[in-house]
N, C-alpha and C positions, 0 to 999 in steps of 0.2 A: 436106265434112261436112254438105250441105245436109239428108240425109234421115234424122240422126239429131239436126235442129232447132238444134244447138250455132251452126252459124252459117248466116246466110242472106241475104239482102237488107237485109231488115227491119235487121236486127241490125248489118249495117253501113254503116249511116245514122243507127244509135242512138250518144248518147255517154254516158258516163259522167260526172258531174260531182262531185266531191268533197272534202274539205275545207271545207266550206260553213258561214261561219260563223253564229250564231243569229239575227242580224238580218237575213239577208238571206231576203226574201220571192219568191212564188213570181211574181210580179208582173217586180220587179225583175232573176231570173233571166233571163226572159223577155227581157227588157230589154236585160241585157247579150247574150244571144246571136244577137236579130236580127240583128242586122246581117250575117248570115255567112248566112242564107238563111232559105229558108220552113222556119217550126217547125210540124211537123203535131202534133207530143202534148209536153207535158213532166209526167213523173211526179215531185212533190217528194214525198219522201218522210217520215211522222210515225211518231212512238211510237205506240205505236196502245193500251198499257196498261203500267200500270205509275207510278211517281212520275213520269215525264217523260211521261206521257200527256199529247199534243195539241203535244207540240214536236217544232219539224225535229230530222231524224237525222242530218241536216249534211252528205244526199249527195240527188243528182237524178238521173233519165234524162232526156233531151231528144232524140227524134225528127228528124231534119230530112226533107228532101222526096228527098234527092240523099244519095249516100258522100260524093260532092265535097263537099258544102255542110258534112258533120260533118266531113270530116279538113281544110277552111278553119280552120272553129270552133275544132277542136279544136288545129291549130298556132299560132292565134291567139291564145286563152286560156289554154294550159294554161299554166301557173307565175306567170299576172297575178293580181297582188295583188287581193283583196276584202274590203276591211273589214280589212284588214291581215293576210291569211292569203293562202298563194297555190295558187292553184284547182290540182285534179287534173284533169283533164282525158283521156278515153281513150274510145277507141271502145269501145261494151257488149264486143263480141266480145273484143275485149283483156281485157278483163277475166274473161269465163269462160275465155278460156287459159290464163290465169296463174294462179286459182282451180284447173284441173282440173290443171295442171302440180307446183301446191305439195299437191296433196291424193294426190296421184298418188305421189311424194315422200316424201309420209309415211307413207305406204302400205306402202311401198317398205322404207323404215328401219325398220317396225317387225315384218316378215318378217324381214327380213337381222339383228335383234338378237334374233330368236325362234329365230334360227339353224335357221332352214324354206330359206334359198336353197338354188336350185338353180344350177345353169348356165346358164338364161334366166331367173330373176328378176334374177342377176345384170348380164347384160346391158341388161336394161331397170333394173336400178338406173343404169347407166350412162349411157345415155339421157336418163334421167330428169333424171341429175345433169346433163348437159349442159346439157341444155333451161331446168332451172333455172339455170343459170350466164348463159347466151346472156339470160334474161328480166332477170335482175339486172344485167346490163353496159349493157342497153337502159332500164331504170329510172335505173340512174345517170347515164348519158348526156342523158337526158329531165332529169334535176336540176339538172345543170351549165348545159345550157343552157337551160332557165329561170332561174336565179338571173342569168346574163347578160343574159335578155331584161329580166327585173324592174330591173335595174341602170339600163338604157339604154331601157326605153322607159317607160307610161305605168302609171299604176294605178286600182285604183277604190277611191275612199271612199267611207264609209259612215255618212252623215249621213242629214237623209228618207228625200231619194231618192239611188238609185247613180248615180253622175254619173263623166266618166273625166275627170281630173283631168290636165294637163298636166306630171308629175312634181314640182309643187309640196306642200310639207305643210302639212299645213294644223293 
């Protein structure tokens, strides 16, 4: 899918970072995801107008140098606690899959209820449905086992600074 831009190099070294609770600054992001490699860009993302104008919007991109370096990152943090919420964690490109998978979707259902199907919308409704299915077994799967890893390994609080705390409460 390189030359219709959806996925590329770039885009699979980028992560997606989410669930991000309001204290955590773009500093301390930073912070938590060195250690998995070189960060070339991290995008935090703000309100940019509106009543919440100038506050985060509780989600990041984060760049690494390497795929290797974002799918470390990204097996390494996704479901670790921050500030007592636990991070989403996905490569960008996952993300516009599943984006164009559930839009694609509904697309889909709202032909097949206009009662416009043909004999290939149906077929690609079918697809469709698949694809959506195969995305949400992969999402739950992704929940189970973070809720394991939160369980059994470490977390970060969120006092000053984000500091990874050795499973104690504090």
């Amino acid at each position: 899918m390189g030359s219709s831009g959806w996925i590329d190099e770039k885009s699979e070294s980028r992560l997606y970072v989410g669930n991000l609770d309001l204290r955590i600054t773009e500093a301390s992001l930073i912070k938590m995801f060195s250690p998995y490699g070189k960060i070339l860009s991290e995008d935090f993302l703000w309100h940019t107008r509106g009543p919440k104008r100038g506050e985060p919007r509780g989600f990041a991109f984060i760049q690494y140098s390497t795929k290797e370096e974002a799918k470390l990152a990204k097996e390494k943090m996704h479901g670790r606690l921050a500030c007592g919420r636990p991070l989403v964690v996905r490569l960008a490109s996952e993300k516009c899959l599943e984006e164009a998978a559930k839009d694609s979707s509904e697309a889909t259902r709202k032909v097949n209820k206009a009662g416009v199907a043909s004999g290939t919308s149906a077929v690609t409704s079918r697809s469709t449905k698949i694809a959506a299915i195969k995305n949400k077994l992969k999402a739950l799967e992704e929940d189970t086992s973070s809720v394991k890893k939160q369980k059994q390994g470490e977390s970060i609080s969120c006092n000053n600074s984000l500091d990874q705390s050795s499973g104690t409460r504090r």
